[in-house]
C-alpha positions in Angstrom: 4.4 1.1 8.0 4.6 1.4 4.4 1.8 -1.2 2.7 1.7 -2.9 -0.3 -0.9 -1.6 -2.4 -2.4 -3.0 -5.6 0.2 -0.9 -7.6 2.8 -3.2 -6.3 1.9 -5.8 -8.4 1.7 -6.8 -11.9 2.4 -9.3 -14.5 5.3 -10.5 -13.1 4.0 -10.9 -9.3 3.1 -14.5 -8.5 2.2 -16.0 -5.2 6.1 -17.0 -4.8 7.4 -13.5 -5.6 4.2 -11.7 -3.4 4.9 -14.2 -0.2 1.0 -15.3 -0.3 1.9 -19.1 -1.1 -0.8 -19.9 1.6 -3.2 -17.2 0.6 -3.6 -18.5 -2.7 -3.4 -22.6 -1.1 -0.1 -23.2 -2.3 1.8 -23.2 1.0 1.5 -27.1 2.2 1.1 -28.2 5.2 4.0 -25.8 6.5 1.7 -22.9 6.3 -1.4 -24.6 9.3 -3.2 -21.4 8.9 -6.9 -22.7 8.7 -8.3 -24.2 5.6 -8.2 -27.2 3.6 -6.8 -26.3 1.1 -3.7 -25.1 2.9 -3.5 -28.0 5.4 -3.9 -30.0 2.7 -1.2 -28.7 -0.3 -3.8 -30.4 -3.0 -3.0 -27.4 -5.8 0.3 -28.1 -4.6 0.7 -31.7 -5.6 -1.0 -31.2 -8.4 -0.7 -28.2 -10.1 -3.4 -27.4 -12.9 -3.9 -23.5 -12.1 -3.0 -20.6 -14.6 0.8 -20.4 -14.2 1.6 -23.2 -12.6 5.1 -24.2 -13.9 6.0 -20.4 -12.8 4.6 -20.7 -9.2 5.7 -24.1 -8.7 8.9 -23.4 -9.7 9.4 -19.8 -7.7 8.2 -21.5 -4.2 10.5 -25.0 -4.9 13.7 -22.3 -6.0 13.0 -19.1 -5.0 11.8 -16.3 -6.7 13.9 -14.0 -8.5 12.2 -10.9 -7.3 10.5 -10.8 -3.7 7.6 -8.3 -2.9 8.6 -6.8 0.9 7.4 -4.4 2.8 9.4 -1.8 4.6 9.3 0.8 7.4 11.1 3.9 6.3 13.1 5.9 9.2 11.0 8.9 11.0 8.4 10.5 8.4 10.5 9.3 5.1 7.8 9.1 2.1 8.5 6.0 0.7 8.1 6.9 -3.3 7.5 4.7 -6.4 10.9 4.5 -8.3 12.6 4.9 -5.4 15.9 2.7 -4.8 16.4 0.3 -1.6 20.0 0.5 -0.8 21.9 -2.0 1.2 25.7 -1.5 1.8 25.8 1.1 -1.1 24.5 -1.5 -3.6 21.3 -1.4 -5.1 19.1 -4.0 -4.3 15.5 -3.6 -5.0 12.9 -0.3 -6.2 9.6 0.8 -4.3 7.0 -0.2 -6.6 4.3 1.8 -4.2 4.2 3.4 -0.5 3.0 6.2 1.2 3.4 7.0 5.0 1.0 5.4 7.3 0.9 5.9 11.2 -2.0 4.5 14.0 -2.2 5.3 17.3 -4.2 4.5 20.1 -6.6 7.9 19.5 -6.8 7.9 15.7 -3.9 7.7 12.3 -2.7 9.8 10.2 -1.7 8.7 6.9 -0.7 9.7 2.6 -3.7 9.6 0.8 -4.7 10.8 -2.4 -7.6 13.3 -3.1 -8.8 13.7 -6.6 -5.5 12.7 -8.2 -3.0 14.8 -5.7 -0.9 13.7 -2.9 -2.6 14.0 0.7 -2.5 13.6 4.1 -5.4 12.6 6.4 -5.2 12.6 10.2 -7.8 11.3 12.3 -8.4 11.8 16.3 -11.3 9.6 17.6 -11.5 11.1 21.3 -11.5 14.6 20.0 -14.2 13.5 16.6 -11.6 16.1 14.7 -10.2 15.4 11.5 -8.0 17.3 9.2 -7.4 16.6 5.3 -4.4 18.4 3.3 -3.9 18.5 0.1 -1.1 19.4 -2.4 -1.6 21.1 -5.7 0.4 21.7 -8.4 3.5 21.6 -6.3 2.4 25.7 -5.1 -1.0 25.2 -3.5 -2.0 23.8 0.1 -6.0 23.4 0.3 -6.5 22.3 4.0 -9.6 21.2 5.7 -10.4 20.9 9.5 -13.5 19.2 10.9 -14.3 19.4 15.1 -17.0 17.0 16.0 -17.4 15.3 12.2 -17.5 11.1 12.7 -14.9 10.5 10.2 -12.6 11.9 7.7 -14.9 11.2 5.2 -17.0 13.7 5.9 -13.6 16.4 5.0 -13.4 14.1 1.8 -16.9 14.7 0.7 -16.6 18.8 1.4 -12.8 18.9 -0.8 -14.6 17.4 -3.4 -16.5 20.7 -4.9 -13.3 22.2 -5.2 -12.0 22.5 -9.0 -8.5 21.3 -7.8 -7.6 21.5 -11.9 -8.9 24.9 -12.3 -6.7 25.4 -9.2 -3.4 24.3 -10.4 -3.7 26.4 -13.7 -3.7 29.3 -11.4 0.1 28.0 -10.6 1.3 28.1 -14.1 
């Protein structure tokens, strides 16, 4: 599953556009997920909150961007600036994404590691964990750990190596 990360938003990403009307107590009694203030609809009815007239306006009409999230088919990275096609039309850009898988024993999922692209896999039966890491588009620094109780512990050992010094080597 490819998650919405805080990269995903900006300026222009309300509470209509980010589908978290009831996170942020907008949602009316529609939403009846716990809370007052979402049972409730009292910022709602009466507004008075930085942007108001925006929000208001995007839940009552729509907004005219939505914030989605997406499952990409098999392995696909889904990367920033990347078009979403629908019927050979354009219809919307990844804004962030990276690839993201749990299972029953453990995950494996993109991370990043001192500024380059990642992958971390985790197996909780077998305590192993394995961290690989990209740089400079020529280099492949990979570390195992057998018996370690988290990837962390792969993070923290990674993190003495002069991953800058090391992509200079690739120029």
């Amino acid at each position: 599953m490819t998650s919405a990360y805080a990269g995903s938003t900006g300026r222009e990403t309300t509470a209509g556009s980010a589908g978290s009307a009831g996170i942020a107590g907008l949602a009316g009694r529609a939403a009846g997920a716990g809370g007052r203030a979402l049972r409730s609809g009292r910022r709602r009815e009466q507004g008075g909150f930085l942007g108001a007239a925006t929000v208001l306006r995007q839940l009552a009409e729509g907004p005219p961007r939505r914030l989605v999230g997406i499952r990409p088919e098999g392995r696909a990275l889904a990367r920033e600036g990347t078009e979403i096609h629908r019927d050979g039309s354009a219809v919307g850009v990844i804004t962030s994404g990276g690839f993201e898988r749990e299972t029953s024993t453990g995950y494996e999922k993109a991370v990043k590691v001192a500024g380059y692209p990642a992958m971390e896999t985790w197996n909780r039966p077998n305590r192993r964990a394995e961290l690989t890491v990209i740089v400079g588009k020529r280099f492949v620094v990979n570390a195992t750990g057998s018996g370690v109780d988290s990837a962390k512990d792969l993070h923290a050992l990674v993190s003495r190596i002069d991953f800058a010094a090391l992509q200079k080597l690739g120029s």
